[in-house]
BAFI-3210 file (N, C-alpha, C; in Angstrom, 3 decimals, decimal comma, padded with zeros to 6 digits):
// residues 231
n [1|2|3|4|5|6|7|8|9|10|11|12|13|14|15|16|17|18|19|20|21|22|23|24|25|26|27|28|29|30|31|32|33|34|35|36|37|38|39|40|41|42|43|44|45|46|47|48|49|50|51|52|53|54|55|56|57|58|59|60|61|62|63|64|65|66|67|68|69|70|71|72|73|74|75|76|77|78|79|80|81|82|83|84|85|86|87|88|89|90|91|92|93|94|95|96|97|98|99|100|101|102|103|104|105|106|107|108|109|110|111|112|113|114|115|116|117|118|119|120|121|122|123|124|125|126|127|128|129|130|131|132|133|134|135|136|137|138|139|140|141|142|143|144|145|146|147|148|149|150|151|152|153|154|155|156|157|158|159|160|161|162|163|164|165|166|167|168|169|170|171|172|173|174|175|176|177|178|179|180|181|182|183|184|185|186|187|188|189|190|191|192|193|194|195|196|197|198|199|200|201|202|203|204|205|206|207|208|209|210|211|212|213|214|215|216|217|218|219|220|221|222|223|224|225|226|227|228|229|230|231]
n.u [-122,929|-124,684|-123,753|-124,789|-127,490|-128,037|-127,657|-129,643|-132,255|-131,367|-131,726|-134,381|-135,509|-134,834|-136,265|-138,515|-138,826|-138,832|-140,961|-143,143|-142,312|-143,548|-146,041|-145,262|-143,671|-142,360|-142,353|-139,627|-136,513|-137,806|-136,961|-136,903|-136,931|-135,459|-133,768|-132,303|-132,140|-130,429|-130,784|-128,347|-127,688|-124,478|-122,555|-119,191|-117,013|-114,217|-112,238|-109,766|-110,069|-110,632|-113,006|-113,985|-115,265|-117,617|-120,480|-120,346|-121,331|-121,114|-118,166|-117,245|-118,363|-118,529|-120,899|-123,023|-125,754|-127,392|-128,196|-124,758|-124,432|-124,886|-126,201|-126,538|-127,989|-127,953|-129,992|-129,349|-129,342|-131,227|-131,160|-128,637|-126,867|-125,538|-123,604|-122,966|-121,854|-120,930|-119,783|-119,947|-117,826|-116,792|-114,960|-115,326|-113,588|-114,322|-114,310|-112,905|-110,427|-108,519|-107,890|-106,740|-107,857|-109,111|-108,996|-109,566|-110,797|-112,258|-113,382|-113,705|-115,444|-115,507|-117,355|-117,425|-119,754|-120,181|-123,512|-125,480|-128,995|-131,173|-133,793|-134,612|-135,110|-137,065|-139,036|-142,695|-143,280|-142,965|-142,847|-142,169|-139,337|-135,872|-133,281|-129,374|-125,733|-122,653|-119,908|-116,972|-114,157|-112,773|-112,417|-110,445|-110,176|-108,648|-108,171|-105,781|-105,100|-102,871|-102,209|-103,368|-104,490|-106,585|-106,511|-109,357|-110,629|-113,956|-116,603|-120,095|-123,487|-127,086|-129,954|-133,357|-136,473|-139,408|-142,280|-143,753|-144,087|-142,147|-140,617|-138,590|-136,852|-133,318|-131,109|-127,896|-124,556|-121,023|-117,671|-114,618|-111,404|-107,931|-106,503|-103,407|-101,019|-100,975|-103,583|-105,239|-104,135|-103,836|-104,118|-105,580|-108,218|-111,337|-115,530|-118,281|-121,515|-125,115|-127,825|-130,992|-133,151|-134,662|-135,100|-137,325|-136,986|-139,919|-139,282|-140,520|-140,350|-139,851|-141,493|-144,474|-147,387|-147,746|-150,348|-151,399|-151,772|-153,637|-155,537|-156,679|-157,624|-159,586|-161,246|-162,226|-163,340|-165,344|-166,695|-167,397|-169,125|-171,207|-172,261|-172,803|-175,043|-176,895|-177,743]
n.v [151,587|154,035|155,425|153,839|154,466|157,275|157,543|155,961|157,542|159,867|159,046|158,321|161,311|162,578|160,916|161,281|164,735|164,510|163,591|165,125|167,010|166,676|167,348|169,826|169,122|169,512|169,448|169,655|170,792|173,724|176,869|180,014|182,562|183,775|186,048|188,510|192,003|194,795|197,965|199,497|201,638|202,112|201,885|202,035|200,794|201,145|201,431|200,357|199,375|196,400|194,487|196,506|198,914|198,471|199,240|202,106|204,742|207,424|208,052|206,190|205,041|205,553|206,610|207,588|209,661|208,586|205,835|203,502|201,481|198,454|195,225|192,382|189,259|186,107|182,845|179,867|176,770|174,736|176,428|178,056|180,769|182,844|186,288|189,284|192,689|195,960|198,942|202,364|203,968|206,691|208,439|210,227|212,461|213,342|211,091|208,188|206,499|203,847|204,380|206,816|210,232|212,927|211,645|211,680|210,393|207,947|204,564|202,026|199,289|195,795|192,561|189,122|187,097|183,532|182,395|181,767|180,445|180,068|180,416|178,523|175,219|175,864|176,819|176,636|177,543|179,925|182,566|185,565|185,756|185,806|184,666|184,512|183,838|184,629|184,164|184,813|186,023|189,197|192,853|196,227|199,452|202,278|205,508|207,354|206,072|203,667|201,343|201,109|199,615|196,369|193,350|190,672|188,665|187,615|187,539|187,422|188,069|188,053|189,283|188,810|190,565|189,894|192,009|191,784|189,872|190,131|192,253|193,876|194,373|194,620|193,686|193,394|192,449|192,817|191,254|192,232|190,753|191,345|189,357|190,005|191,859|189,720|188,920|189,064|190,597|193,337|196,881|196,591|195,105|195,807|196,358|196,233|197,335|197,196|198,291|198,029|198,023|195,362|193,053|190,993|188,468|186,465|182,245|180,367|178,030|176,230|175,106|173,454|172,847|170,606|168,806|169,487|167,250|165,542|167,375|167,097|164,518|164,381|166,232|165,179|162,621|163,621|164,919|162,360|160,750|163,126|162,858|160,163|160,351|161,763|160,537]
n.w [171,675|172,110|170,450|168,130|168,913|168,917|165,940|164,604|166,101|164,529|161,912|162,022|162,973|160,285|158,582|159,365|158,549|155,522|155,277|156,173|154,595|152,109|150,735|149,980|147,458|144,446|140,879|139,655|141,004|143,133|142,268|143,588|142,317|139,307|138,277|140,194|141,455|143,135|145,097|146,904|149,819|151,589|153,981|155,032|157,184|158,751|160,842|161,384|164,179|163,958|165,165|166,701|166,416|165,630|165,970|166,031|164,714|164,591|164,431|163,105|160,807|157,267|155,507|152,606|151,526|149,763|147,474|146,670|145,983|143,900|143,480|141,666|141,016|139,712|140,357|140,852|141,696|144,254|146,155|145,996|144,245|142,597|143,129|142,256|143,132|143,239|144,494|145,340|147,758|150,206|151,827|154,515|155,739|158,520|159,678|161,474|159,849|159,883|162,113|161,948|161,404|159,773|157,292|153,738|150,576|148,098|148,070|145,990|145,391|143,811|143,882|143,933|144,226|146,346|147,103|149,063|150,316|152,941|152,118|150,617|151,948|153,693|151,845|150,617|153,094|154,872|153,037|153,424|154,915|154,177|154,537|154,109|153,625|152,373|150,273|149,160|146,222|146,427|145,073|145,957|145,722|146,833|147,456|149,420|151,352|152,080|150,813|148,226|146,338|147,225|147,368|148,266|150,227|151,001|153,374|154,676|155,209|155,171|155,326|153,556|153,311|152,021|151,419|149,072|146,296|144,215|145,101|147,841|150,898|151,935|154,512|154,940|155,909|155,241|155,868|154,876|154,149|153,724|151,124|150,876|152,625|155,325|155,811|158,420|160,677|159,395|158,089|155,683|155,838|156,070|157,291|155,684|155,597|154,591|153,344|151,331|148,824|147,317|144,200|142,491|139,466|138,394|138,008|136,961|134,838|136,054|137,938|139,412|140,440|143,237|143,365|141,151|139,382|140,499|140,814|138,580|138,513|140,808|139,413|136,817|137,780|138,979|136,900|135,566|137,649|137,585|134,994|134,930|136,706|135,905|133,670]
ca.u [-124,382|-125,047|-123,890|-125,810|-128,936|-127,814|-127,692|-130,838|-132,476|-131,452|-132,299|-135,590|-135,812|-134,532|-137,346|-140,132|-138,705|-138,688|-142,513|-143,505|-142,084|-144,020|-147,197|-144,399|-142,257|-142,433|-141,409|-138,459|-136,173|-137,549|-136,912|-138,168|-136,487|-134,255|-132,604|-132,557|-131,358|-130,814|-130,320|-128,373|-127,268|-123,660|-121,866|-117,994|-116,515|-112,377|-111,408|-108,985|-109,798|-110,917|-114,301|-114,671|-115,757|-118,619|-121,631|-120,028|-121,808|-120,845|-117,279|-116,496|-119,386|-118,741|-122,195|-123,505|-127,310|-127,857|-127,811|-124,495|-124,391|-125,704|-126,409|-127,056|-128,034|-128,333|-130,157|-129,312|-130,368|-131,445|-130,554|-127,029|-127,106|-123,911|-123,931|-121,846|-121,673|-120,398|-120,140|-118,988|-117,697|-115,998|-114,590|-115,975|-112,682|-114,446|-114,200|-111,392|-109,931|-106,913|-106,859|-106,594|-108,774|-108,748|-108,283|-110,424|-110,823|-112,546|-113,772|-114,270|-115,152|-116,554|-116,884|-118,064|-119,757|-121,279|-124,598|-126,983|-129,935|-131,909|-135,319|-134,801|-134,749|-138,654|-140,159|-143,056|-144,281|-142,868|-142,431|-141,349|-137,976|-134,988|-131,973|-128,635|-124,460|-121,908|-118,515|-116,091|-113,544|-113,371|-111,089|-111,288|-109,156|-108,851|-107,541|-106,074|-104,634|-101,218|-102,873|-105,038|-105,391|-106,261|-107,377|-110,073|-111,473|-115,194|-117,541|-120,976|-124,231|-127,955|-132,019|-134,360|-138,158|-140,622|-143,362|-144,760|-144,143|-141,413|-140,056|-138,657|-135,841|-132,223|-130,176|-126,753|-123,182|-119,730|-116,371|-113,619|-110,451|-107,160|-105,710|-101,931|-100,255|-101,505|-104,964|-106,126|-103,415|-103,622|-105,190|-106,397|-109,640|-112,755|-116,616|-119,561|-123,347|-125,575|-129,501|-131,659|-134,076|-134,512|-136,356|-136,316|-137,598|-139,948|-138,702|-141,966|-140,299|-139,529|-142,192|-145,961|-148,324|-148,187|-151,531|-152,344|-152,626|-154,371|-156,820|-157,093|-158,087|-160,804|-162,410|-162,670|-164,355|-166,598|-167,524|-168,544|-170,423|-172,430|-172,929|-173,601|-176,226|-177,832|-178,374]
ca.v [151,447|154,974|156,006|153,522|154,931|158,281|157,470|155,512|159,061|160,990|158,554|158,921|162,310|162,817|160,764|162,323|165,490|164,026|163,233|166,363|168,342|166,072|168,206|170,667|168,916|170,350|168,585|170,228|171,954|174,945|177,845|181,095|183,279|184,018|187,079|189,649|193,295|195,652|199,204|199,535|202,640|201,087|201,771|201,326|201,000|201,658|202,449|200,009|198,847|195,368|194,767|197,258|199,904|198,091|200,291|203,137|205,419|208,875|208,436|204,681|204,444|206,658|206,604|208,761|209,832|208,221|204,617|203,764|199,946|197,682|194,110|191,654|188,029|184,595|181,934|178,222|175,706|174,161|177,690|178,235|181,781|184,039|187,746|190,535|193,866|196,948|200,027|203,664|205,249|208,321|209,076|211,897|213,266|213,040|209,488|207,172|205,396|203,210|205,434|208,461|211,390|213,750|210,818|211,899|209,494|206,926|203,462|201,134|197,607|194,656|191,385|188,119|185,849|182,675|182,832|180,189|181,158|178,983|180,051|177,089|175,281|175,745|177,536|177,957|177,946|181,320|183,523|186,636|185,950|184,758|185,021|184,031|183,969|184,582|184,201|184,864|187,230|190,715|193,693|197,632|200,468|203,122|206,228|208,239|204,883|202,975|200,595|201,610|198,330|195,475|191,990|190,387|187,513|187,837|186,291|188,205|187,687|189,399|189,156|189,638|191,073|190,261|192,305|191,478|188,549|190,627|193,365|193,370|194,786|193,548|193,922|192,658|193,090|192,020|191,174|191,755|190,636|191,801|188,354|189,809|191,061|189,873|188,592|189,392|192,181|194,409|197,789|196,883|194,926|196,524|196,173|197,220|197,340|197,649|198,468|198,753|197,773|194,413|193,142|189,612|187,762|184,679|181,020|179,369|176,828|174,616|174,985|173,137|173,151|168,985|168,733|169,336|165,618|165,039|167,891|167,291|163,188|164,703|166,721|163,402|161,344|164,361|164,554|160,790|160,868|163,717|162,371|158,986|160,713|162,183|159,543]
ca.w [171,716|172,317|168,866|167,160|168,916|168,079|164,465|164,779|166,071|163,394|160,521|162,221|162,102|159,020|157,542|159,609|158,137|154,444|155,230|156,599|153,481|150,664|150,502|149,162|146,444|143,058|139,819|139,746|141,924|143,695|141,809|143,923|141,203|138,110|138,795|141,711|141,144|144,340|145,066|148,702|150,542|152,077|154,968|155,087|158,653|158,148|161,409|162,197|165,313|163,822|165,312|168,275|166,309|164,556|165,375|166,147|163,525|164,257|164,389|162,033|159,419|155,743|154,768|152,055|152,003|148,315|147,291|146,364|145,825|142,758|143,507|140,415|141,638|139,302|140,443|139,895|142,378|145,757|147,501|145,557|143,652|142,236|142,486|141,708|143,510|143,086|145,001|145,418|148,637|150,004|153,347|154,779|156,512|160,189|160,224|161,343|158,829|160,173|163,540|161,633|161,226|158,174|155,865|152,458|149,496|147,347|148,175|144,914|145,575|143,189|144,976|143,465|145,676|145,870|147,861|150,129|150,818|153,662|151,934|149,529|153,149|154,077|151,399|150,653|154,211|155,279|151,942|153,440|155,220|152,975|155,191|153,636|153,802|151,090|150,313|147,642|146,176|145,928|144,747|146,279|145,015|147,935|147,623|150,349|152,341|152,170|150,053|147,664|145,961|147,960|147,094|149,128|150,610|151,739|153,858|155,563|155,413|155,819|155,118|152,725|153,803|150,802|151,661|147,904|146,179|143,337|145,739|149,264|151,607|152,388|155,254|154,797|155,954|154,353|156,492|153,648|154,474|152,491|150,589|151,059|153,118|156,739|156,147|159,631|161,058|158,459|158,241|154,677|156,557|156,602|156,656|155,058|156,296|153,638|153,581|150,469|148,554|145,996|142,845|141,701|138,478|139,089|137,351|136,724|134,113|136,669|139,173|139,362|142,041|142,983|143,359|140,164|138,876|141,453|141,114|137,535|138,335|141,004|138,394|136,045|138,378|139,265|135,655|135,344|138,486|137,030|134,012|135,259|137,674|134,405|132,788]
c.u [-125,070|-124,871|-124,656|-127,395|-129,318|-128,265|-129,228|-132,262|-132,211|-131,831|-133,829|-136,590|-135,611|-135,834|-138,635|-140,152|-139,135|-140,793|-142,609|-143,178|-142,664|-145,117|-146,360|-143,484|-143,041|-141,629|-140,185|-137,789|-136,888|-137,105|-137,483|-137,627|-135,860|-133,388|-133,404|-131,543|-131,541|-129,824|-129,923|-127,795|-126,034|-123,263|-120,844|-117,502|-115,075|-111,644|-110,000|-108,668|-110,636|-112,646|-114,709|-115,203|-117,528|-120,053|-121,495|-120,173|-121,289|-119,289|-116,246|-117,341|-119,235|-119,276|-122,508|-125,141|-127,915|-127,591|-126,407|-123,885|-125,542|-125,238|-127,094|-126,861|-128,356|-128,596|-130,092|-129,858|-130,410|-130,444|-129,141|-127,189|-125,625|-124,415|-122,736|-122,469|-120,509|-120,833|-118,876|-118,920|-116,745|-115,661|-114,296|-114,565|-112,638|-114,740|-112,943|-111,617|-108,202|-106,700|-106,416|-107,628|-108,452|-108,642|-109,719|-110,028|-111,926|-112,438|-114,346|-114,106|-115,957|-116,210|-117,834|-118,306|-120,543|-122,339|-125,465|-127,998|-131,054|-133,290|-135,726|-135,380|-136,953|-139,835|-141,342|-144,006|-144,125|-141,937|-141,524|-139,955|-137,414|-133,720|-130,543|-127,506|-124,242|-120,952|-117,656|-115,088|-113,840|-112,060|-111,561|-109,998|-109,960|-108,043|-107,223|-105,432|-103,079|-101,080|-103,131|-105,237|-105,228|-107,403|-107,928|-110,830|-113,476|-115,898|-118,745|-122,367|-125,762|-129,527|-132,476|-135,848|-139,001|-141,688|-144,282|-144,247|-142,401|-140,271|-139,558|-137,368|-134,665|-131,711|-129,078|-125,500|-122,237|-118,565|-115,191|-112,047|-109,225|-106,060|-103,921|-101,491|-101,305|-102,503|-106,071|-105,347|-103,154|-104,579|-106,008|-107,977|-110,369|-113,974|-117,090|-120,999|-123,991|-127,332|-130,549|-132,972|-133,728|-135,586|-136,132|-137,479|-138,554|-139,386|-139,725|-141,915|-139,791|-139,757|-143,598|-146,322|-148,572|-149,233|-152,143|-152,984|-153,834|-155,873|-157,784|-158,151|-159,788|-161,641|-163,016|-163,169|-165,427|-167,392|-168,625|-169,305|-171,447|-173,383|-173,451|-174,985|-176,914|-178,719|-179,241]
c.v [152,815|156,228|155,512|153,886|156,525|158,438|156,901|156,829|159,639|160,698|158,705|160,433|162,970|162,352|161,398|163,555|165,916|163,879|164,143|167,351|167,465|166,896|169,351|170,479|168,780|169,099|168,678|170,903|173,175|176,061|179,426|182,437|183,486|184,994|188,015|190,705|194,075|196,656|199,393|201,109|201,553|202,170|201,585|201,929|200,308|202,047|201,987|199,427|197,009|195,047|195,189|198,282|200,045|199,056|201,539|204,200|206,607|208,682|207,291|204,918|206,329|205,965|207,817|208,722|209,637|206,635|204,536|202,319|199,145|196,230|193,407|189,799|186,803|183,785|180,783|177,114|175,428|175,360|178,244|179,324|182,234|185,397|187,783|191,561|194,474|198,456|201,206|204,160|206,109|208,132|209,860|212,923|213,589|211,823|208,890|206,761|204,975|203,965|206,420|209,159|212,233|213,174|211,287|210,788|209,151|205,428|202,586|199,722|197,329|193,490|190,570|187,046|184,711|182,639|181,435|180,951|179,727|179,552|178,692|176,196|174,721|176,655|176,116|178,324|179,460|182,220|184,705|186,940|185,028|185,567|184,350|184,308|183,902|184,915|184,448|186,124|189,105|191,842|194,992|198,344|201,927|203,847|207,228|207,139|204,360|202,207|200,522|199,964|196,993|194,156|191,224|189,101|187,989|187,028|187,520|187,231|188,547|188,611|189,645|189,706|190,581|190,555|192,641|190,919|188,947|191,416|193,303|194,094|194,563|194,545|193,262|193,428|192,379|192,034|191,413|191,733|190,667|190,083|188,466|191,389|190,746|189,030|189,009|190,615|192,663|195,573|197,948|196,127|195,595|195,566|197,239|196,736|198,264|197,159|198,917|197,898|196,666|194,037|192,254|189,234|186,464|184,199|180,372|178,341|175,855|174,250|174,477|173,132|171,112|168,570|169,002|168,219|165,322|165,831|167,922|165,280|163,516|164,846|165,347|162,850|162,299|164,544|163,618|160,911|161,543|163,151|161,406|159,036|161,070|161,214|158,678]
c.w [171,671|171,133|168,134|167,604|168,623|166,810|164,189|164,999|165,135|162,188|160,712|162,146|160,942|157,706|157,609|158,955|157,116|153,889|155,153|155,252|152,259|150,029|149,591|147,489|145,451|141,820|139,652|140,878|142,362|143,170|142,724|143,418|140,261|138,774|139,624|141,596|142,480|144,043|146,386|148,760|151,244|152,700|154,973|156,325|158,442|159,468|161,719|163,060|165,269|164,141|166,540|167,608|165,339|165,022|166,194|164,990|163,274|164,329|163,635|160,937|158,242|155,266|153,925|151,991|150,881|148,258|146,382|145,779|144,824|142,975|142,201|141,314|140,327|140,493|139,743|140,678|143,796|146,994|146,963|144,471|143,475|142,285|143,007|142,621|143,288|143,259|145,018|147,398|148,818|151,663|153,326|155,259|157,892|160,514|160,486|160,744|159,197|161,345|163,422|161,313|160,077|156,912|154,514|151,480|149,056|147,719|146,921|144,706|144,365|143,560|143,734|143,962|145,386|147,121|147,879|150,368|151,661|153,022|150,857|150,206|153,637|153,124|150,727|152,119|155,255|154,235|152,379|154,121|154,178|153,938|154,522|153,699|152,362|151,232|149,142|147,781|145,750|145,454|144,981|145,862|146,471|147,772|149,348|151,837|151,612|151,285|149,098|146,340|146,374|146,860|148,301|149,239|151,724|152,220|154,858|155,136|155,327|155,499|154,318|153,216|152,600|151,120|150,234|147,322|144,719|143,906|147,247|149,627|152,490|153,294|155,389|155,468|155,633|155,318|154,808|154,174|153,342|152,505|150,873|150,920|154,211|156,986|157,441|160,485|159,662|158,828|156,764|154,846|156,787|156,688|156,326|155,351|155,169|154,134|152,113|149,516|146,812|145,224|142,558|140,323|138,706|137,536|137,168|135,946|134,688|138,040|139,235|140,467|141,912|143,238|142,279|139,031|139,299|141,363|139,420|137,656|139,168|140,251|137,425|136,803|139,001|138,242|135,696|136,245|137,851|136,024|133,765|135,819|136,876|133,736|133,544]
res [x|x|x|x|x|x|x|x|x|x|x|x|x|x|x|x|x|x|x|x|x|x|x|x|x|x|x|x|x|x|x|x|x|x|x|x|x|x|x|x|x|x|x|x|x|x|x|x|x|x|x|x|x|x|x|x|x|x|x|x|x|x|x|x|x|x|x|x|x|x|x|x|x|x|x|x|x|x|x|x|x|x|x|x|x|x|x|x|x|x|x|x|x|x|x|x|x|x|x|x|x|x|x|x|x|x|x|x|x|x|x|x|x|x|x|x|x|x|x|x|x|x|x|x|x|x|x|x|x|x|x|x|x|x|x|x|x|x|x|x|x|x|x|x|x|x|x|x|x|x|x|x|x|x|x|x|x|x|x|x|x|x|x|x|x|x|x|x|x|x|x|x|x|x|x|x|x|x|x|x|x|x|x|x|x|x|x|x|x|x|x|x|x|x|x|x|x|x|x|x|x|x|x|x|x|x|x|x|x|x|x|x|x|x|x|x|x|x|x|x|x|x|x|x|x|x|x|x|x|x|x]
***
């Protein structure tokens, strides 16, 4: 009895929900861009110690003081996007990497992820957050490690700011975990914390304002009135 009033509850809110978002629904899917290009500054944290050393800046994070990360995003539907990245880093030589010190190299990832984005979710009643997860594979070439080419499983996450309706500012970070050997004890696991700045395309071929039947039938019967009142 206490499941079927459960279920009973949620079909309820589910429809109040369904209501509540009609003022919103578009002829089409939702579109709130084509493509999205970003420029990040990245972060790679290598030390080793799994996730105790996560914002430990001065002595885990090889950051360089240039952007060094290119994000390319497709959009396709109801919040479901693909991008690509690809970045450069370097370890500095006063960072751990693996619990060692002195290590110098090269960091060269490209990941291919598939991407959610909850602004699909409630737009368009709060434009400027777009928070979202992503997962997929990836591949990094590391010089200067035991390794140097690992295959990767990813999964992170982050925010987008739009403080103008084209342009706006992500904060993201990536878990990448090495496909073989280990998956989770290995020292080929890192992250990366990335910060920079994005650009998207709008999609307008498959977006109307639903009110515009409606505001086109007003006008017609504001006509005739007039012109009835004329005459």
């Amino acid at each position: 009895m206490n499941m079927l009033k459960r279920t009973l509850a949620l079909i309820v809110l589910l429809v109040s929900a369904q209501a509540y978002a009609q003022p919103y629904k578009t002829v089409k899917p939702y579109k709130p861009y084509k493509w999205m290009f970003g420029l990040h500054w990245s972060a790679i944290e290598d030390d080793g110690n799994k996730f105790g050393g996560m914002f430990n800046v001065n002595q885990s994070w090889n950051l360089k003081p240039y952007p060094t990360m290119l994000t390319i995003d497709r959009y396709f539907v109801y919040g479901w996007s693909a991008e690509f990245t690809a970045n450069y880093g370097q370890y500095a030589g006063n960072r751990l990497v693996n619990d060692t010190m002195n290590v110098t190299g090269m960091n060269l990832s490209a990941d291919l992820h598939a991407k959610y984005s909850f602004y699909n979710l409630y737009a368009p009643r709060a434009r400027w957050i777009d928070p979202y997860l992503v997962a997929g594979p990836g591949f990094t070439y590391r010089t200067g490690t035991a390794d140097p080419y690992v295959v990767t499983a990813n999964i992170g996450g982050g925010v987008n700011f739009w403080f103008i309706n084209w342009m706006g500012i992500r904060l993201s970070s990536t878990a990448k975990f090495s496909v073989f050997p280990g998956f989770w004890d290995t020292s080929n696991n890192y992250l990366q914390y990335n910060a920079g700045i994005v650009f998207r395309t709008p999609d307008q071929s498959t977006y109307r304002s639903p009110n515009k039947r409606q505001h086109k039938w007003v006008n017609k019967r504001s006509r005739k009135y007039k012109k009835k009142g004329g005459q």
